[in-house]
KOLKE-443682 format. One record per residue: residue number from 1; x, y, z of N, C-alpha, C in turn. Coordinates in steps of 0.05 Angstrom, whole numbers, plus 32768, in hexadecimal, padded with zeros to 4 digits. Example, Ala and Ser with C-alpha at 12.3 -4.5 7.8 and 13.67 -1.06 7.14 Angstrom:
<sites>
{1, {8108, 7F8E, 809C}, {80F6, 7FA6, 809C}, {8108, 7FBE, 809C}};
{2, {8101, 7FD3, 808E}, {8111, 7FEB, 808F}, {8102, 8001, 809D}};
</sites>
This chain:
<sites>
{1, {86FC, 8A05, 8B32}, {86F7, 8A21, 8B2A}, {86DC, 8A29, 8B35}};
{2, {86DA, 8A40, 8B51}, {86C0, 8A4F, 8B4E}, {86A8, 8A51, 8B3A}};
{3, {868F, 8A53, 8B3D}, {8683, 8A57, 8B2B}, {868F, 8A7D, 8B20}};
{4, {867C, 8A7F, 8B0C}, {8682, 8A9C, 8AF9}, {866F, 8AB1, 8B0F}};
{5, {8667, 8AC9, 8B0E}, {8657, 8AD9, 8B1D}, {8638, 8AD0, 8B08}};
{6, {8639, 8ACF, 8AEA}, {8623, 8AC3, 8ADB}, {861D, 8AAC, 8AEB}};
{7, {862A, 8A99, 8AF2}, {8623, 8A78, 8AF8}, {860B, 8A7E, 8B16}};
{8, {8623, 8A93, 8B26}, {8615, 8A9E, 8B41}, {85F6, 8AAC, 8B37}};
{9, {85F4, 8ABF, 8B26}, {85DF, 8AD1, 8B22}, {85CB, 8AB5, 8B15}};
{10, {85CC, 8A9F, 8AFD}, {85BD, 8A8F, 8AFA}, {85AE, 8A7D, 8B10}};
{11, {85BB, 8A75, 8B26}, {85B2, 8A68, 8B32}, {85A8, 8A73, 8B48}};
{12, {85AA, 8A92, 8B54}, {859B, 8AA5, 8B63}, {857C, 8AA4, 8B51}};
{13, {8583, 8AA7, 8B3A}, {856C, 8AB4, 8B26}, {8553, 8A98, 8B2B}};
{14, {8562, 8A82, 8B28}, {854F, 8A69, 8B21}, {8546, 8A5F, 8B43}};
{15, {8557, 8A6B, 8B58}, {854F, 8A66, 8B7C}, {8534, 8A73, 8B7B}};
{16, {853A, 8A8F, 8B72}, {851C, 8AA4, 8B73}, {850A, 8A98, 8B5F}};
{17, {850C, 8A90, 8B47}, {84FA, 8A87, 8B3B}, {84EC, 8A6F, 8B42}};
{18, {84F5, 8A58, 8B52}, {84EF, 8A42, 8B59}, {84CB, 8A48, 8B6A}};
{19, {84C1, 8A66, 8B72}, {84BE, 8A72, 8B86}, {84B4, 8A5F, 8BA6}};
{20, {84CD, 8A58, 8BAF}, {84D2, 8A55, 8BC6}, {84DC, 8A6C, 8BCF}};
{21, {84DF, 8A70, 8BEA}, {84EE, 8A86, 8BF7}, {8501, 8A87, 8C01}};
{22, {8512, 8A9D, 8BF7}, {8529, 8A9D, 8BF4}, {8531, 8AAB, 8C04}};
{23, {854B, 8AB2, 8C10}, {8556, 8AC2, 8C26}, {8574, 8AC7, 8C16}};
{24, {8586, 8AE4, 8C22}, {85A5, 8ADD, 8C17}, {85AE, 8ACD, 8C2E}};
{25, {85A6, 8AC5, 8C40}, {85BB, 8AA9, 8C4B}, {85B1, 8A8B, 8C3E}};
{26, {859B, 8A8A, 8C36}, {8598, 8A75, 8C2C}, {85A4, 8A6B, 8C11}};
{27, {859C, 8A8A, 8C05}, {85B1, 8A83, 8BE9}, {85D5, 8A8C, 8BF1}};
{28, {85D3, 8A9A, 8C07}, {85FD, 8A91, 8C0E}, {8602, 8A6F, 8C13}};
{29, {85F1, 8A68, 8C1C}, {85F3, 8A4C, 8C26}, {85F6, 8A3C, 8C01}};
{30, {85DD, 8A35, 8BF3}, {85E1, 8A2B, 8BDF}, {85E8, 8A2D, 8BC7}};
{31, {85FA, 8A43, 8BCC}, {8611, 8A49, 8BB4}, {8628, 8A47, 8BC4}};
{32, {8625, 8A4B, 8BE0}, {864E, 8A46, 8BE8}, {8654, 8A5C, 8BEC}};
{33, {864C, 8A70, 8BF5}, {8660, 8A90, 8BF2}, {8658, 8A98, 8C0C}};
{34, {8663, 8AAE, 8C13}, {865D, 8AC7, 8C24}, {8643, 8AC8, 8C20}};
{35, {8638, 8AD8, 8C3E}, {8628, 8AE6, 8C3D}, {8627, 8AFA, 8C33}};
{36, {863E, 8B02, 8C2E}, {863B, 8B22, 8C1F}, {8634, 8B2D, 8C0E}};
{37, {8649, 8B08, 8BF9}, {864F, 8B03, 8BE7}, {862D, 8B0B, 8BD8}};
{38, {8623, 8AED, 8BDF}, {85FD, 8AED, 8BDC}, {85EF, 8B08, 8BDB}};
{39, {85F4, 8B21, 8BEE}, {85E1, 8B31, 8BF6}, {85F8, 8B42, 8BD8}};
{40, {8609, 8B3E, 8BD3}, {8613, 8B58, 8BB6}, {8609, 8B43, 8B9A}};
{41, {860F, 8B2C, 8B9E}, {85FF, 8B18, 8B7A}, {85DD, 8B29, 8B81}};
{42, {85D3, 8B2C, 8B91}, {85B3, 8B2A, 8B97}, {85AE, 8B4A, 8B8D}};
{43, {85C9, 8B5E, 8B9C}, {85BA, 8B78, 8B93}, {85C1, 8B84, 8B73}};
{44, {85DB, 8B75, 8B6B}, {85DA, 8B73, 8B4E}, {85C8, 8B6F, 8B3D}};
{45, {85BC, 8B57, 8B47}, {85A0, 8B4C, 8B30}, {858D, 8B65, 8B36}};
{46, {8583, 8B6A, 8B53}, {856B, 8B8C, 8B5B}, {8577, 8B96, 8B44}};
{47, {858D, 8BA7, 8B4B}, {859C, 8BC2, 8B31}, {8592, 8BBD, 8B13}};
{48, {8596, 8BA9, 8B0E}, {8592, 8B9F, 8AF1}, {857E, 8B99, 8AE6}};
{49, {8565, 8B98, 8AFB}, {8549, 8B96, 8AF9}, {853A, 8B78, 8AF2}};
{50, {8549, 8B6F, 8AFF}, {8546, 8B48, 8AFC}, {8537, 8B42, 8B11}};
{51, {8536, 8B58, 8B2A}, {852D, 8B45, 8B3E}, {8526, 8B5A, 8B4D}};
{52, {850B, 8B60, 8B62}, {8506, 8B6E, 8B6D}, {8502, 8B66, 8B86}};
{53, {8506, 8B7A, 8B97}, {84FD, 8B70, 8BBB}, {84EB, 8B83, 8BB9}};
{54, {84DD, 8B6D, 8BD3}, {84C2, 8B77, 8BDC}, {84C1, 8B7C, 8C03}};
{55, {84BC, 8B85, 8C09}, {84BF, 8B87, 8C2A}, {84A4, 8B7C, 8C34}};
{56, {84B5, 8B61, 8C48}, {849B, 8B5D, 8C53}, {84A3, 8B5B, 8C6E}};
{57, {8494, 8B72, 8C7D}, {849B, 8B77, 8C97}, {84B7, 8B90, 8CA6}};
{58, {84C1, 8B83, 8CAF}, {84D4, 8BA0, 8CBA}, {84F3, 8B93, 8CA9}};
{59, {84F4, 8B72, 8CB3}, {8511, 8B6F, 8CA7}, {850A, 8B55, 8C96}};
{60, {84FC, 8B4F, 8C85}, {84FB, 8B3B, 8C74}, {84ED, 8B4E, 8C5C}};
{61, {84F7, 8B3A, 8C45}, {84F8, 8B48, 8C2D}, {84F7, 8B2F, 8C19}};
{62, {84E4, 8B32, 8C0D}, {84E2, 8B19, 8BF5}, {84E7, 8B25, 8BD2}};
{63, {84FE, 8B0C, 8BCA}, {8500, 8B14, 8BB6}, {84EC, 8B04, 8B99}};
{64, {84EB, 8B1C, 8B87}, {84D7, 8B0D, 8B74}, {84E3, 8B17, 8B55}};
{65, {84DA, 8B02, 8B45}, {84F2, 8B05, 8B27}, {84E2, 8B1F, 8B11}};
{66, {84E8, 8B2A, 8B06}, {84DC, 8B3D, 8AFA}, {84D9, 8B36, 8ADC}};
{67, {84D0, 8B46, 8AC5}, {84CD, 8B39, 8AAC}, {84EA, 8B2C, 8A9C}};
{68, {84F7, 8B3F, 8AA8}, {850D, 8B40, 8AA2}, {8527, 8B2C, 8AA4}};
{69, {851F, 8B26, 8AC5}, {8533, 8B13, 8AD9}, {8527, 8AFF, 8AC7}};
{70, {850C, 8AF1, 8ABB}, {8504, 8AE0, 8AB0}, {8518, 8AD9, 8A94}};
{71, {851A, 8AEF, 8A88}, {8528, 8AF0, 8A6C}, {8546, 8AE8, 8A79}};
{72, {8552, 8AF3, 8A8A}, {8572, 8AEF, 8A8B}, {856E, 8AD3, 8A9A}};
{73, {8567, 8ACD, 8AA7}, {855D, 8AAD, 8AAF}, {8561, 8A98, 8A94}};
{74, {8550, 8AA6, 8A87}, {854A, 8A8F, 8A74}, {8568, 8A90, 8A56}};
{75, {8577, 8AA5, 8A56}, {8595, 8AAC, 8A45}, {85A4, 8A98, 8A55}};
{76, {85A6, 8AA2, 8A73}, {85B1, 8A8F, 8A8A}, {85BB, 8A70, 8A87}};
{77, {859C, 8A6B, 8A83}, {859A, 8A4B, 8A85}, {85A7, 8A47, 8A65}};
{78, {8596, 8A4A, 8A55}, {85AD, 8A43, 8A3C}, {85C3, 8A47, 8A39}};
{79, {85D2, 8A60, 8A47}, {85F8, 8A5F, 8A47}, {85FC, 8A41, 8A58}};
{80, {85F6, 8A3E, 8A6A}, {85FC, 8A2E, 8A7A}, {85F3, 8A14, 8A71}};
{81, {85E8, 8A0F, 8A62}, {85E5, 89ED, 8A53}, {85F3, 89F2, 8A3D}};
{82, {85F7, 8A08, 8A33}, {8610, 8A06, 8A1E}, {862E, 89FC, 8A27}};
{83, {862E, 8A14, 8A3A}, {8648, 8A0E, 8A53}, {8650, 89E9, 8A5B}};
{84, {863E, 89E8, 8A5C}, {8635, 89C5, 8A6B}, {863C, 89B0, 8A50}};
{85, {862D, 89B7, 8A3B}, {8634, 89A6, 8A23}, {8655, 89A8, 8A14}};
{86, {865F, 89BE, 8A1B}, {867E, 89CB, 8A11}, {868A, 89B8, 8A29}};
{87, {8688, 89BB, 8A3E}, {8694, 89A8, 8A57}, {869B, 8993, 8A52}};
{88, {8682, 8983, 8A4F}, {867B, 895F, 8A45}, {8688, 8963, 8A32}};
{89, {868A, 8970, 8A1A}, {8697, 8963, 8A00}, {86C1, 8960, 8A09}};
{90, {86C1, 8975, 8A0D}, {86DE, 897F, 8A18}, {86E2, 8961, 8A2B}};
{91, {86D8, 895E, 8A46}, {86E0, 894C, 8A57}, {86DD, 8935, 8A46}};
{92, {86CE, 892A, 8A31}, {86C9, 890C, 8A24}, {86E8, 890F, 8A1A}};
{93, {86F0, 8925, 8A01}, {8701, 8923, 89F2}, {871F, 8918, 8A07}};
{94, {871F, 892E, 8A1B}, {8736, 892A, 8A28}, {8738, 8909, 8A3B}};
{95, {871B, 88FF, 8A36}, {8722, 88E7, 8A43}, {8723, 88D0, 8A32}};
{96, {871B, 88DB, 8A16}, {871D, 88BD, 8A03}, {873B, 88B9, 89F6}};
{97, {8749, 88D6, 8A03}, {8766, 88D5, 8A02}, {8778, 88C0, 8A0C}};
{98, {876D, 88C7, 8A26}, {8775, 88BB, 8A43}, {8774, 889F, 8A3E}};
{99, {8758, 8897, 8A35}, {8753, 8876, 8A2D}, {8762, 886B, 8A17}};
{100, {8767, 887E, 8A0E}, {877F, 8874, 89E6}, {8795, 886F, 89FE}};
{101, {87A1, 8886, 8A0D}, {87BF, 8874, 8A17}, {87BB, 8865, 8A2B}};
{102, {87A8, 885B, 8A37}, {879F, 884C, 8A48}, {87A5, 882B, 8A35}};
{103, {8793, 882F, 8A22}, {879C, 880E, 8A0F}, {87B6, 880E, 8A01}};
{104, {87BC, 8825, 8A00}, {87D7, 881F, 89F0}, {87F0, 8814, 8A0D}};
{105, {87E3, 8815, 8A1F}, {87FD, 8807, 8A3E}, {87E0, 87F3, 8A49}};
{106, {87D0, 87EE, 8A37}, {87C7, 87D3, 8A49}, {87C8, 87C0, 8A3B}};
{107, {87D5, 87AB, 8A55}, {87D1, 878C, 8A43}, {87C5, 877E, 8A44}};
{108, {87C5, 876D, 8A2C}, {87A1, 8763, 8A2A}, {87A7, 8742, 8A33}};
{109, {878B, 873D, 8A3B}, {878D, 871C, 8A49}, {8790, 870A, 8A38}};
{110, {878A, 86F8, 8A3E}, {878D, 86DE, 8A2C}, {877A, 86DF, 8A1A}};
{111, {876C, 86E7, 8A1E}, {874D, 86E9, 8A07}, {874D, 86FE, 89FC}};
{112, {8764, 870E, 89FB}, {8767, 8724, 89E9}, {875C, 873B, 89F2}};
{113, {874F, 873D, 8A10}, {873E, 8758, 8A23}, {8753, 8768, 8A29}};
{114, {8750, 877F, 8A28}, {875E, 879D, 8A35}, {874C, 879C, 8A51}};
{115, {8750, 8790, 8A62}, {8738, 878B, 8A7B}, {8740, 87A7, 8A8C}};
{116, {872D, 87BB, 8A92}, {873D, 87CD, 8AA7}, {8725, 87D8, 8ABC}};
{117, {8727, 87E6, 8AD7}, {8719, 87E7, 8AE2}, {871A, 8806, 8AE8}};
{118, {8703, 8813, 8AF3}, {86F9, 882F, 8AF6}, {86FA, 8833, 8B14}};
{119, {8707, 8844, 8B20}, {8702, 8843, 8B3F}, {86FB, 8865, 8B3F}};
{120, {86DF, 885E, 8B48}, {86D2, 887E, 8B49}, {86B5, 8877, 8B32}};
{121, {86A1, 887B, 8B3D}, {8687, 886F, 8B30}, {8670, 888F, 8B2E}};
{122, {8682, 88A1, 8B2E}, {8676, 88C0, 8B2D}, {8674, 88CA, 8B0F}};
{123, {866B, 88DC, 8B04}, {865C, 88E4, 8AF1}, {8675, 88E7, 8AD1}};
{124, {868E, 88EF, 8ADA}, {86A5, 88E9, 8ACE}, {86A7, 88CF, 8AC6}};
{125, {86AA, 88C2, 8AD4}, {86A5, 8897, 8AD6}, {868E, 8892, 8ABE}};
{126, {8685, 88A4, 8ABC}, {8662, 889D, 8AAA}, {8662, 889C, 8A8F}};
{127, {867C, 88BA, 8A92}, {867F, 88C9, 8A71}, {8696, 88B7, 8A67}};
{128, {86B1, 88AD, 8A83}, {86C2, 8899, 8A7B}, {86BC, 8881, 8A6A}};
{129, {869D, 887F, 8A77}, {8691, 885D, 8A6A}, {868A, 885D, 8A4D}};
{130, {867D, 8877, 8A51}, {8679, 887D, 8A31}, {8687, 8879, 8A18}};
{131, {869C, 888A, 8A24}, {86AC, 888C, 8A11}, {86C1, 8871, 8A09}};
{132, {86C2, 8864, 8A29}, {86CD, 8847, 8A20}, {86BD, 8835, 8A09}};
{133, {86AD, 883B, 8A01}, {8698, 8828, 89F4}, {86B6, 882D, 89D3}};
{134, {86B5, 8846, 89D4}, {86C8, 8845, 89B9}, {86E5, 883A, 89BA}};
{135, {86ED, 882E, 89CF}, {8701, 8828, 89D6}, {870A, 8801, 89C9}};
{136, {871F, 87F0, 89CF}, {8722, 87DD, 89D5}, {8729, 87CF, 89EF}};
{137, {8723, 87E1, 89FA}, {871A, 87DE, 8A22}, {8704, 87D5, 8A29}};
{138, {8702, 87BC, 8A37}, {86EC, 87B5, 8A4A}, {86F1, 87BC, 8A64}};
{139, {86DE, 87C4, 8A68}, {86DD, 87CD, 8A91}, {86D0, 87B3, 8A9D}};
{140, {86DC, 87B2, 8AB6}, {86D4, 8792, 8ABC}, {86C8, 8796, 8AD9}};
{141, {86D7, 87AD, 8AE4}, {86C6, 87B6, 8B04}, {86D3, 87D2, 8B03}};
{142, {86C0, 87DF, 8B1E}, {86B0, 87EF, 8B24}, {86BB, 87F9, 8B42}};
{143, {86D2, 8811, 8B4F}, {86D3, 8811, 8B62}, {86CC, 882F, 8B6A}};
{144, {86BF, 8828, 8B8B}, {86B4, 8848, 8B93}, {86B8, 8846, 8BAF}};
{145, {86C2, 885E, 8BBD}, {86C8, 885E, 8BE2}, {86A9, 8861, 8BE7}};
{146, {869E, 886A, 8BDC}, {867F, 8877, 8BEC}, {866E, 886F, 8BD9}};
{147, {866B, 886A, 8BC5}, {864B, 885C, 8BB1}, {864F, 883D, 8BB4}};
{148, {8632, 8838, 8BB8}, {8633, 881A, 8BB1}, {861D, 8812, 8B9F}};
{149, {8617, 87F9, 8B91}, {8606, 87F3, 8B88}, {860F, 87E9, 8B6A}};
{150, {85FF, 87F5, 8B53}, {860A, 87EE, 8B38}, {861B, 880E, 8B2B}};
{151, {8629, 8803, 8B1C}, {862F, 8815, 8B01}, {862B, 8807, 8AF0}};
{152, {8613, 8815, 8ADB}, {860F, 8804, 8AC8}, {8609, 87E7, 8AC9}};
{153, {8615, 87CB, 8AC7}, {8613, 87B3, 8AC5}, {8622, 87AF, 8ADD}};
{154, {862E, 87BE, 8AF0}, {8648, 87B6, 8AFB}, {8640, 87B9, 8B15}};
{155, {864A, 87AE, 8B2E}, {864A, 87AE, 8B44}, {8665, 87BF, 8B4C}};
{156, {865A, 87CF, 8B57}, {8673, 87ED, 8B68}, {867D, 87D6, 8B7E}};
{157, {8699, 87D1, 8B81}, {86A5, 87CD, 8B9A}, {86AE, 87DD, 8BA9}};
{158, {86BB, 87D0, 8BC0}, {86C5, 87E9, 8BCD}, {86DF, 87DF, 8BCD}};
{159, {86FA, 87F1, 8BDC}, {870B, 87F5, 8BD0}, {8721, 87DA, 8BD7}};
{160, {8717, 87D4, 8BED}, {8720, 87B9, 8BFF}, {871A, 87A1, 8BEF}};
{161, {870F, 879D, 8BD8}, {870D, 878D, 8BC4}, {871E, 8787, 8BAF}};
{162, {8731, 87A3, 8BAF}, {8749, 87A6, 8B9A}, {8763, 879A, 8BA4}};
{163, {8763, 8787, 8B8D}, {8784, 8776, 8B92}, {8796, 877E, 8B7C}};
{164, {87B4, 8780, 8B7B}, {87C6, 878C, 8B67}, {87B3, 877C, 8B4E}};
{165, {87AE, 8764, 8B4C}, {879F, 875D, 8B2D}, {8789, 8756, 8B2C}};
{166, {877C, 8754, 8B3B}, {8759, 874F, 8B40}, {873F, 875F, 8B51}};
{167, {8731, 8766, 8B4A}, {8719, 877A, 8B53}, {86FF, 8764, 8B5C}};
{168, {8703, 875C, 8B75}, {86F1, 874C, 8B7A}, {86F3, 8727, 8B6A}};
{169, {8709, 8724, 8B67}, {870A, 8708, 8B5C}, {8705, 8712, 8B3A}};
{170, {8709, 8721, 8B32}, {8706, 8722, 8B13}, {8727, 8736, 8B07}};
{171, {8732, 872A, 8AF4}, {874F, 8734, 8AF7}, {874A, 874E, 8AE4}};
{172, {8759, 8757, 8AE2}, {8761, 8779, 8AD7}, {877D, 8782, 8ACA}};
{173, {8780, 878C, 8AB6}, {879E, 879D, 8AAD}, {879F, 87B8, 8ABD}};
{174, {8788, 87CB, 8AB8}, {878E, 87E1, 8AC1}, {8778, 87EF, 8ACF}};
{175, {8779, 8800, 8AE3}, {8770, 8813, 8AF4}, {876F, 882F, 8AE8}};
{176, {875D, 8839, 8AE3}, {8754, 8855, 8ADD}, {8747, 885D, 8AEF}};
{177, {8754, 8878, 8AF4}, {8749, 8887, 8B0B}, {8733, 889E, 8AFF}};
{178, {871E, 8899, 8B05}, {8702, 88A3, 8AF9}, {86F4, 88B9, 8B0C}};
{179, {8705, 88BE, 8B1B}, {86F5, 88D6, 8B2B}, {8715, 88EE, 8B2C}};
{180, {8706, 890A, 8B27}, {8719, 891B, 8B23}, {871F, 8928, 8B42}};
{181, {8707, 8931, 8B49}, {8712, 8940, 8B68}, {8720, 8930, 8B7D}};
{182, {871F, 890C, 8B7A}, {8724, 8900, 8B95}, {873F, 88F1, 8B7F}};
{183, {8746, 88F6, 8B6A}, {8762, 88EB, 8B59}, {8775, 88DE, 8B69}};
{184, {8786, 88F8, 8B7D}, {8798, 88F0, 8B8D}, {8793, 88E8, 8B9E}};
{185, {8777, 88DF, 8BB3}, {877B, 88CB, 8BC5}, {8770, 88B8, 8BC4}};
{186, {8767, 88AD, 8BA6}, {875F, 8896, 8B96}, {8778, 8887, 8B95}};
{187, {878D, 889A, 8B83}, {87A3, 8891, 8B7A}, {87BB, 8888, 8B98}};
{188, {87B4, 888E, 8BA2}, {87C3, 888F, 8BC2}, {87B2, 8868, 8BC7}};
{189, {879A, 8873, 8BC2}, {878E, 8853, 8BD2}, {8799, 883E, 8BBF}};
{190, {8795, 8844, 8BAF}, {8798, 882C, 8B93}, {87B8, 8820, 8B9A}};
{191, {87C7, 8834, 8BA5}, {87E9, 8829, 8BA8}, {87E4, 881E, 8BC1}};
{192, {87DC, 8823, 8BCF}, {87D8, 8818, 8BE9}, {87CC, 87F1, 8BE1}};
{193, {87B5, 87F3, 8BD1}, {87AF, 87DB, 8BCD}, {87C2, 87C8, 8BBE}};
{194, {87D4, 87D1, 8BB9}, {87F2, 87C0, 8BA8}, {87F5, 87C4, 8B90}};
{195, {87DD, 87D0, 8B80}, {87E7, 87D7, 8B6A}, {87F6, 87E8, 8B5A}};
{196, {8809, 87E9, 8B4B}, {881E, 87EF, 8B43}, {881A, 880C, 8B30}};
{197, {881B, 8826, 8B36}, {881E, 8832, 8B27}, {881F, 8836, 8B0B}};
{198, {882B, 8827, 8AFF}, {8830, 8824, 8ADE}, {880F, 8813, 8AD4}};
{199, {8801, 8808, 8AEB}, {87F1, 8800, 8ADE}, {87D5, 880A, 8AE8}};
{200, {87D7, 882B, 8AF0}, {87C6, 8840, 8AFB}, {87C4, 8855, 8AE1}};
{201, {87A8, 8868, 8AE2}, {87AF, 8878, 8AD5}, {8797, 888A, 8AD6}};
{202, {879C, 88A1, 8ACE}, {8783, 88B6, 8AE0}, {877E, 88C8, 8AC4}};
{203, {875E, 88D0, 8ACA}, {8758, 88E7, 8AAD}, {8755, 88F4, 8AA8}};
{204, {876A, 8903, 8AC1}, {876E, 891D, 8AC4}, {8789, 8928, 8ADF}};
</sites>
């Protein structure tokens, strides 16, 4: 989902405030939009008295925040960490769901472990870990196409490591797919590595 035209106007507001200098192609560039797009968020905030241009020279024009742009800046930033904290709570809930039917179809080892593994070590993967803590799931490894290094206690493999029941020589019940935008060509690799669908599962 696009950001909101607020999300656009907050982060115009906090470019100019940073005071670096700012251009509308620089801010088309680091929000993602048109040029056009940038030069109508930019004369919105002018109209409204958030932000003033200044001319310097024949075709450059610097923009600067006014008392005002300061105050909606600062409403701004608090919708948007509210926004942010409503997000996190919502995504935990919907994934400590995910983890309830996750143990209710995993079987446990000989030592009585729900052993399962995370493939995707991105910021989702983080809130997944969390919330596993309330679980009767141990996570045993750690898989990522592009990060390497640790998660947490764990060494990230890469994907050529995954066997239908072992992640690097350490065995596993189940595969959770822990990254939301790359889901289906996680879930594409994971079958490719032999593992069996019924013992895949994504959290979202």
């Amino acid at each position: 989902m696009p950001p909101s035209e607020n999300e656009y106007q907050r982060q115009i507001l906090q470019a100019i405030a940073s005071g670096e200098r700012v251009t509308q192609r620089s801010l088309a560039g680091s929000l993602g939009v048109a040029l056009g797009l940038a030069n109508l968020l930019i004369r919105r905030l002018v109209n409204k008295g958030y932000v003033k241009m200044v001319g310097m020279g024949t075709r450059h024009v610097r923009y600067l925040m006014t008392a005002a742009g300061w105050e909606a800046l600062g409403r701004a930033t608090r919708l948007s960490m509210q926004n942010t904290v409503h997000l996190y709570t919502q995504t935990r809930e919907q994934i400590r769901a995910t983890l309830s039917e996750v143990s209710e179809r995993c079987e446990p080892d000989a030592a009585g472990q729900k052993r399962v593994v995370f493939y995707g070590a991105g910021d989702v993967a983080e809130i997944a870990y969390v919330s596993l803590q309330s679980t009767d799931l141990t996570l045993v490894g750690v898989v990522d196409d592009r990060r390497r290094g640790r998660f947490f206690d764990l060494a990230i493999c890469g994907s050529e490591q995954l066997s239908p029941d072992t992640l690097d020589g350490v065995a596993y019940s189940h595969v959770i797919v822990t990254s939301v935008r790359h889901a289906d060509a996680i879930q594409a690799r994971v079958s490719e590595r032999g593992v069996s669908q019924t013992r895949v599962s994504r959290l979202a």
